[in-house]
FINU-188390 format. One record per atom (N, C-alpha, C, O): residue number from 1; x, y, z. Coordinates in pm, whole numbers, plus 50000, padded with zeros to 5 digits. Example, Ala and Ser with C-alpha at 12.3 -4.5 7.8 and 13.67 -1.06 7.14 Angstrom:
BEGIN
PT, n, xx, yy, zz
PT, 1, 51319, 49431, 50780
PT, 1, 51230, 49550, 50780
PT, 1, 51320, 49670, 50780
PT, 1, 51424, 49668, 50846
PT, 2, 51285, 49775, 50708
PT, 2, 51367, 49894, 50714
PT, 2, 51290, 50003, 50787
PT, 2, 51341, 50114, 50804
This chain:
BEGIN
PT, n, xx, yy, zz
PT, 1, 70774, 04742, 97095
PT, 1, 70651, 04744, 97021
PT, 1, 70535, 04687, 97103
PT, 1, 70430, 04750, 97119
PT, 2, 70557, 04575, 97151
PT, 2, 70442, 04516, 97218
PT, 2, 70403, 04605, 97335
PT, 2, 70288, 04648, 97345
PT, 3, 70509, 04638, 97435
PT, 3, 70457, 04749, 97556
PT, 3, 70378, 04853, 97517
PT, 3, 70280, 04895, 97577
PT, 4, 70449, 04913, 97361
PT, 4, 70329, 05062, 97329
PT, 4, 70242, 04958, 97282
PT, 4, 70188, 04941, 97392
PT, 5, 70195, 04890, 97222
PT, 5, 70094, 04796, 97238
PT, 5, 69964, 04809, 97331
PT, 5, 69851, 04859, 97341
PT, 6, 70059, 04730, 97392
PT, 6, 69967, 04710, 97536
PT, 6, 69927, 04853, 97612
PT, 6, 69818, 04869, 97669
PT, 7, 70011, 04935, 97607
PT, 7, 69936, 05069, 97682
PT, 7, 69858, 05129, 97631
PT, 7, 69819, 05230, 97690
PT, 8, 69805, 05098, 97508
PT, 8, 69672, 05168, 97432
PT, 8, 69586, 05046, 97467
PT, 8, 69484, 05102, 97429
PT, 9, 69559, 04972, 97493
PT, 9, 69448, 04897, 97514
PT, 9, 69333, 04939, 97644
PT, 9, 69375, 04969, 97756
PT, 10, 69256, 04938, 97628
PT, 10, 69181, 04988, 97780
PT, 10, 69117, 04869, 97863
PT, 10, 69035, 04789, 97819
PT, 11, 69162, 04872, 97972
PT, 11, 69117, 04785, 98030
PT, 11, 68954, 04751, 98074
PT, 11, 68907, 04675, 98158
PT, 12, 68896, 04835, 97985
PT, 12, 68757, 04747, 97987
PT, 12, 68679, 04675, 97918
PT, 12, 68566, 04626, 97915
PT, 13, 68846, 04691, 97822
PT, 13, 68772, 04584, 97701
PT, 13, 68824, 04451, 97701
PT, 13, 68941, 04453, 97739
PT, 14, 68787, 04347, 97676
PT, 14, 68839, 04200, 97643
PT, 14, 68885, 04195, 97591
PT, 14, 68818, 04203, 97489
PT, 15, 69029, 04178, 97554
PT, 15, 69147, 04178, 97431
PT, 15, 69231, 04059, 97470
PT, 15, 69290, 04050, 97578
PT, 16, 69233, 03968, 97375
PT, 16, 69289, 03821, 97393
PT, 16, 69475, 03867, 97318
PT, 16, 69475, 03913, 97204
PT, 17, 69595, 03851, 97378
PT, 17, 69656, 03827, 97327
PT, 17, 69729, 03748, 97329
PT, 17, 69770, 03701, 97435
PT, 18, 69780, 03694, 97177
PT, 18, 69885, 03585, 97203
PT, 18, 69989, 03542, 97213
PT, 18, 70017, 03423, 97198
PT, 19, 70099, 03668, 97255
PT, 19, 70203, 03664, 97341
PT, 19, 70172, 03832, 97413
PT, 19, 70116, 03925, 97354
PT, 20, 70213, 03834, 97519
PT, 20, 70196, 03955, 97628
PT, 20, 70340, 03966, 97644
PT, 20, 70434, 03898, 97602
PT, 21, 70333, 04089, 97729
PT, 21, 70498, 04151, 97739
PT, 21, 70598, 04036, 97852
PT, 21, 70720, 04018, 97851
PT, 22, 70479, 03967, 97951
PT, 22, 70549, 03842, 98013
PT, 22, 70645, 03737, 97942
PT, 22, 70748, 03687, 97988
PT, 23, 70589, 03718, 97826
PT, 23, 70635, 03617, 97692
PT, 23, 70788, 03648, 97658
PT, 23, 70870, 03559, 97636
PT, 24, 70824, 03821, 97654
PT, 24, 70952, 03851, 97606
PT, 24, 71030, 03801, 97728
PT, 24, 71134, 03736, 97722
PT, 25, 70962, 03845, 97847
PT, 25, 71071, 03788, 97981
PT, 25, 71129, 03648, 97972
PT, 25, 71243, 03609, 98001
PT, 26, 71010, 03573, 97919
PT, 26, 71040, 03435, 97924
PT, 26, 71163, 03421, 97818
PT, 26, 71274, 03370, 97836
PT, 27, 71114, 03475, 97717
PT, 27, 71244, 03443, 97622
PT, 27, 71387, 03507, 97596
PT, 27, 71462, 03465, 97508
PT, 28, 71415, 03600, 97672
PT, 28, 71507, 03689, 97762
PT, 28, 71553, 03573, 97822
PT, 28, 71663, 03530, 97786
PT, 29, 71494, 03519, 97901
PT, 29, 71533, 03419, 98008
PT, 29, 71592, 03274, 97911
PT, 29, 71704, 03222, 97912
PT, 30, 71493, 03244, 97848
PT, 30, 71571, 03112, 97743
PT, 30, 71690, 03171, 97666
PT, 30, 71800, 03116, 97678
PT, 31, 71679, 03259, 97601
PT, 31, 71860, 03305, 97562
PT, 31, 71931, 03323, 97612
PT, 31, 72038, 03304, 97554
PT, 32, 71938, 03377, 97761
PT, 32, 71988, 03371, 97872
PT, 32, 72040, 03570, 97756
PT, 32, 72143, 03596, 97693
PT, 33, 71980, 03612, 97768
PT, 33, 71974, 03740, 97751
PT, 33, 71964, 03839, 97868
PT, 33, 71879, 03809, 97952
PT, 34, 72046, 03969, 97892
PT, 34, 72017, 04057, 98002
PT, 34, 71883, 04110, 97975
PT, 34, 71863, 04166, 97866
PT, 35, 71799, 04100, 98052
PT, 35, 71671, 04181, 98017
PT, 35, 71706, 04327, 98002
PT, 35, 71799, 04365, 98072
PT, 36, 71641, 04428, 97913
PT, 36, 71652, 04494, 97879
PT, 36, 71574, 04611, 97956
PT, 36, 71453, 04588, 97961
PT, 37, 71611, 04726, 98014
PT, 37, 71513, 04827, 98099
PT, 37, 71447, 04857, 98074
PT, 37, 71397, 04920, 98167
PT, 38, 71370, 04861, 97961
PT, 38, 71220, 04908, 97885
PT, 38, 71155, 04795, 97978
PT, 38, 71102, 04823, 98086
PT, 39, 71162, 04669, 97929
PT, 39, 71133, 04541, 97972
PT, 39, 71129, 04529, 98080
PT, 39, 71034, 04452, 98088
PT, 40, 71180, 04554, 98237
PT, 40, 71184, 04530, 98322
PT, 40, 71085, 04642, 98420
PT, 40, 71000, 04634, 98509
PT, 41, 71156, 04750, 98342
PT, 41, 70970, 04838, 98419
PT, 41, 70874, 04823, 98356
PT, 41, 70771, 04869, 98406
PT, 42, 70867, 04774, 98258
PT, 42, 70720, 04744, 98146
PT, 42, 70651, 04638, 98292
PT, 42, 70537, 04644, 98340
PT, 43, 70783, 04538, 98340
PT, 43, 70680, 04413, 98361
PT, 43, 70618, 04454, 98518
PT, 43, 70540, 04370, 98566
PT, 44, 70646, 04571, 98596
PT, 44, 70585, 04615, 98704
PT, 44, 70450, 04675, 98675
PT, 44, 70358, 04663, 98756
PT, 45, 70436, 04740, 98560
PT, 45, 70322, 04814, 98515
PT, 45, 70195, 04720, 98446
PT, 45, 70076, 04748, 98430
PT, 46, 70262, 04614, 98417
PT, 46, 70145, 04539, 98382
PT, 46, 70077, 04472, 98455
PT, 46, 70117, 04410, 98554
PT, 47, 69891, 04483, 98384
PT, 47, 69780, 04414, 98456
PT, 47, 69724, 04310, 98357
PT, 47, 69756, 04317, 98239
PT, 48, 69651, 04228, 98396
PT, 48, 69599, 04125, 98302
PT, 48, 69492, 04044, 98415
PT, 48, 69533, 03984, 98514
PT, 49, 69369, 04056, 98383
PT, 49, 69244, 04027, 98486
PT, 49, 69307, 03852, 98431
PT, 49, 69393, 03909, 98363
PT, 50, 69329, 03737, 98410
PT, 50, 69314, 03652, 98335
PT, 50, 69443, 03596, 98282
PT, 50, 69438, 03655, 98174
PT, 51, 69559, 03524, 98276
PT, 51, 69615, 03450, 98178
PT, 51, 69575, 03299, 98127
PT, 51, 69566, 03210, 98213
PT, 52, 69558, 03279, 98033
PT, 52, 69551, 03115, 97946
PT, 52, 69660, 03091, 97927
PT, 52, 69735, 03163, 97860
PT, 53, 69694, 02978, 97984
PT, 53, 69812, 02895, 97952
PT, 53, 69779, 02768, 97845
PT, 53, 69727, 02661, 97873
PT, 54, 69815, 02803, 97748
PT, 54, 69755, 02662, 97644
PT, 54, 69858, 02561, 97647
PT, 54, 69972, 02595, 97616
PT, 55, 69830, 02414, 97688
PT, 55, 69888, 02330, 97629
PT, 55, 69972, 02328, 97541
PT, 55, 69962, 02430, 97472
PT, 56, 70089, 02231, 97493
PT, 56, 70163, 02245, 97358
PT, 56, 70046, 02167, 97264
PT, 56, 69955, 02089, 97294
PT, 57, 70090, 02224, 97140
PT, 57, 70043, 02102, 96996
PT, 57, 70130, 02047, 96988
PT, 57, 70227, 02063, 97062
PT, 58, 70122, 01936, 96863
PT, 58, 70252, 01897, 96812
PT, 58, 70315, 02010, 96731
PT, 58, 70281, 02088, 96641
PT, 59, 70399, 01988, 96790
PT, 59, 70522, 02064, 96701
PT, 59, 70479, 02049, 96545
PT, 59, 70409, 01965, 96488
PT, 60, 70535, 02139, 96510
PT, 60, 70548, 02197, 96338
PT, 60, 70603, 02306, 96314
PT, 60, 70548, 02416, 96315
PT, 61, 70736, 02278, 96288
PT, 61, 70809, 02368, 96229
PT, 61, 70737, 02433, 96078
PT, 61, 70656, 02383, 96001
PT, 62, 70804, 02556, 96079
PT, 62, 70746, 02716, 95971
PT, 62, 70869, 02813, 95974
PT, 62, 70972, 02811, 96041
PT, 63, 70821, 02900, 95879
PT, 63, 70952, 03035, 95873
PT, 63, 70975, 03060, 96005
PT, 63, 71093, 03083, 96034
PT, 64, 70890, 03061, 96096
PT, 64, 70921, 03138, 96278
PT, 64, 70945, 03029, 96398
PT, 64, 70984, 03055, 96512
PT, 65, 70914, 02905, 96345
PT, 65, 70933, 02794, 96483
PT, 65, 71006, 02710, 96464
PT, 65, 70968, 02594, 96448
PT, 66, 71171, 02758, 96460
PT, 66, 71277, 02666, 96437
PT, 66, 71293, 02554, 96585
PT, 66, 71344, 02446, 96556
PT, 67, 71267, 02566, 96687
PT, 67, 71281, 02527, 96766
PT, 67, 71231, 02350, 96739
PT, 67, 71147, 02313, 96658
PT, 68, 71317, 02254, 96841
PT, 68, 71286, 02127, 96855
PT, 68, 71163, 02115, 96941
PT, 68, 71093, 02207, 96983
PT, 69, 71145, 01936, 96968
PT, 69, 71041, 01969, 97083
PT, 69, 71100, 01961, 97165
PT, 69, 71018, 01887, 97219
PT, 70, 71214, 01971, 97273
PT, 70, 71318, 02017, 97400
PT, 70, 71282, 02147, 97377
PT, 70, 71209, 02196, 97463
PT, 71, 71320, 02225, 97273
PT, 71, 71289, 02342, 97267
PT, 71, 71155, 02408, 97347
PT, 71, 71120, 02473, 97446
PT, 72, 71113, 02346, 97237
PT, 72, 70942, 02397, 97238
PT, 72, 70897, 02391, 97414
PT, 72, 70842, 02484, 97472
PT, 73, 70940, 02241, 97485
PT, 73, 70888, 02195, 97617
PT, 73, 70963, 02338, 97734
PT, 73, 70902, 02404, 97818
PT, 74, 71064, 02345, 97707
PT, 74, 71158, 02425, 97778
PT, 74, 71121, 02595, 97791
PT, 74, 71119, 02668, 97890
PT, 75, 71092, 02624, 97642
PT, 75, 71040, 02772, 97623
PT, 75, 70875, 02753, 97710
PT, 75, 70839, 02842, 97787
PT, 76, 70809, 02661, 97691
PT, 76, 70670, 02676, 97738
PT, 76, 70671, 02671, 97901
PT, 76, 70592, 02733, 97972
PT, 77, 70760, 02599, 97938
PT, 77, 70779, 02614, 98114
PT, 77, 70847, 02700, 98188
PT, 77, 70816, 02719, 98306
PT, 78, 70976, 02779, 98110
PT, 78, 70986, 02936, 98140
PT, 78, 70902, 02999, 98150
PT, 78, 70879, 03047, 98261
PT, 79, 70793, 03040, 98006
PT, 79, 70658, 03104, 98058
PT, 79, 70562, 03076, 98128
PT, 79, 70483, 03157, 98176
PT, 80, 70560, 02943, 98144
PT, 80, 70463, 02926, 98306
PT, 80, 70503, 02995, 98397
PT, 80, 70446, 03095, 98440
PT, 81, 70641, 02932, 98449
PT, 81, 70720, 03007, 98574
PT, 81, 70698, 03149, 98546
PT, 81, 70638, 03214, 98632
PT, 82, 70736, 03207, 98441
PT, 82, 70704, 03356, 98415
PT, 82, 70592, 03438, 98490
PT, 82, 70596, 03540, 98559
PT, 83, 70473, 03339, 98442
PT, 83, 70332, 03393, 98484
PT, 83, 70317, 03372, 98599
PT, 83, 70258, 03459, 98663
PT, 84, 70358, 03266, 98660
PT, 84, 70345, 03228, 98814
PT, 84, 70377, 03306, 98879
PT, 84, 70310, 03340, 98977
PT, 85, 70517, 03370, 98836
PT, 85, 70564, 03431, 98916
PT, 85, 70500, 03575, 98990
PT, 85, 70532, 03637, 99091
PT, 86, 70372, 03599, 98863
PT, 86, 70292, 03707, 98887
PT, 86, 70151, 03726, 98970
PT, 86, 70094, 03618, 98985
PT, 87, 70112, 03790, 99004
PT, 87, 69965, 03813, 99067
PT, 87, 69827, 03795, 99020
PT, 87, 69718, 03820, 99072
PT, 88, 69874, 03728, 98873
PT, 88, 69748, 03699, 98754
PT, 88, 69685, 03548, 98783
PT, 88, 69745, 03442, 98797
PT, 89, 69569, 03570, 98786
PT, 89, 69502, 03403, 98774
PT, 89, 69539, 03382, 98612
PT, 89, 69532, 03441, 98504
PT, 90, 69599, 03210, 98694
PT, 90, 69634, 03139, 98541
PT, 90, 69544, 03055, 98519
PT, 90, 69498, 03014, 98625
PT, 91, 69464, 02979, 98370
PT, 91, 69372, 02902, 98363
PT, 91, 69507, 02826, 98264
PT, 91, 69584, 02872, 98181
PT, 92, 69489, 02709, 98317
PT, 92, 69552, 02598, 98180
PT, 92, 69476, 02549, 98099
PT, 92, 69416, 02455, 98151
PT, 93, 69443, 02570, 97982
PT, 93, 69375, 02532, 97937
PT, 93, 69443, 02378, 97823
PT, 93, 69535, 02396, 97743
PT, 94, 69383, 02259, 97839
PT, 94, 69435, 02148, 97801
PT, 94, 69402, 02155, 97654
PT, 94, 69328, 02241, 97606
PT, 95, 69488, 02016, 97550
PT, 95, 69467, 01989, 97455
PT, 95, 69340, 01956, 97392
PT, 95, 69305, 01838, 97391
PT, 96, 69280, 02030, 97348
PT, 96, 69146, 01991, 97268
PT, 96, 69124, 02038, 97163
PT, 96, 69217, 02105, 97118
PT, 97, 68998, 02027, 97078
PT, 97, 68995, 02043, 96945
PT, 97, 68999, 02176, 96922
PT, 97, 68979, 02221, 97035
PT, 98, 69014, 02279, 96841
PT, 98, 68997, 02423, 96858
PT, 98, 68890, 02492, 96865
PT, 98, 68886, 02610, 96897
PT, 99, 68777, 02407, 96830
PT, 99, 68629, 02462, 96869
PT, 99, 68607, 02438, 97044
PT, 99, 68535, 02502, 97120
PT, 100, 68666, 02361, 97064
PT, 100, 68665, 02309, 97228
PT, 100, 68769, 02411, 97306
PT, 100, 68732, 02459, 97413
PT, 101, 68877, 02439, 97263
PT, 101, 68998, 02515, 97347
PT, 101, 68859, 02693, 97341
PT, 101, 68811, 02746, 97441
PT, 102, 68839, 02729, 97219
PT, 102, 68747, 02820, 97237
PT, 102, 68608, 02826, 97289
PT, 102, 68537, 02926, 97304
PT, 103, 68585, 02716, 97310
PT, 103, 68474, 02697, 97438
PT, 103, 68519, 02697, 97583
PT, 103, 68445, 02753, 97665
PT, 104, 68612, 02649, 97617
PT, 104, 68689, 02643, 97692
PT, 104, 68696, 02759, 97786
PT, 104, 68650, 02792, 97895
PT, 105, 68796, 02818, 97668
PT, 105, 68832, 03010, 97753
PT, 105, 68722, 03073, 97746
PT, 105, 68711, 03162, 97831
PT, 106, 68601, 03056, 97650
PT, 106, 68486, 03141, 97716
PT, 106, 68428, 03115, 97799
PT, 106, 68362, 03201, 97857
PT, 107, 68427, 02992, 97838
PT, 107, 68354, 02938, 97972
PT, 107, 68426, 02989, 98073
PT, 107, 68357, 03008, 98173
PT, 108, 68557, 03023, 98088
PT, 108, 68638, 03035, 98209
PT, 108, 68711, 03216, 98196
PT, 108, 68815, 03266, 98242
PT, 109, 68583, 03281, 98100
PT, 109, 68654, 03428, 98136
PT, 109, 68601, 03490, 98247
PT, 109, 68645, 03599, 98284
């Protein structure tokens, strides 16, 4: 879903998303899952002028974020390494208020 996703988007528009097809690699990788071949040529074809790496919050578990904070720390540094591993400028963007994290990434698109 996310790859047909992403291939309708045009790259001249600004489209913020908040997990990219990099994200499934990462978590492929934390289940220790075989990546899947959709997935693995998806991740040659992708471009991204830009990644934001956000800081963690505190944790708060919900219906979708069973994870601990080991969890949480562990899944978020797979997807660093993930992105690193790519040709994309990464911006980290640190803990701040959410009017500030969105000042932030507009200052640094």
């Amino acid at each position: 879903m996310q790859i047909e996703l992403e291939k309708q988007l045009s790259p001249d528009d600004i489209v913020f998303l908040d997990r990219a097809i990099p994200d499934a690699l990462a978590y492929y990788r934390y289940l220790n899952i075989i990546v899947d071949p959709k997935l693995a040529e998806a991740m040659h074809s992708i471009a991204y002028k830009k990644v934001f790496i956000l800081d963690c919050l505190p944790l708060v578990q919900d219906y979708a974020r069973r994870e601990d904070e080991t969890a949480q720390k562990k899944i978020h540094a797979i997807i660093t390494n993930v992105y690193k591993s790519l040709p994309f400028p990464i911006i980290h963007v640190p803990l701040l208020l959410p009017h500030e994290r969105v000042d932030f990434i507009l200052k640094n698109l």
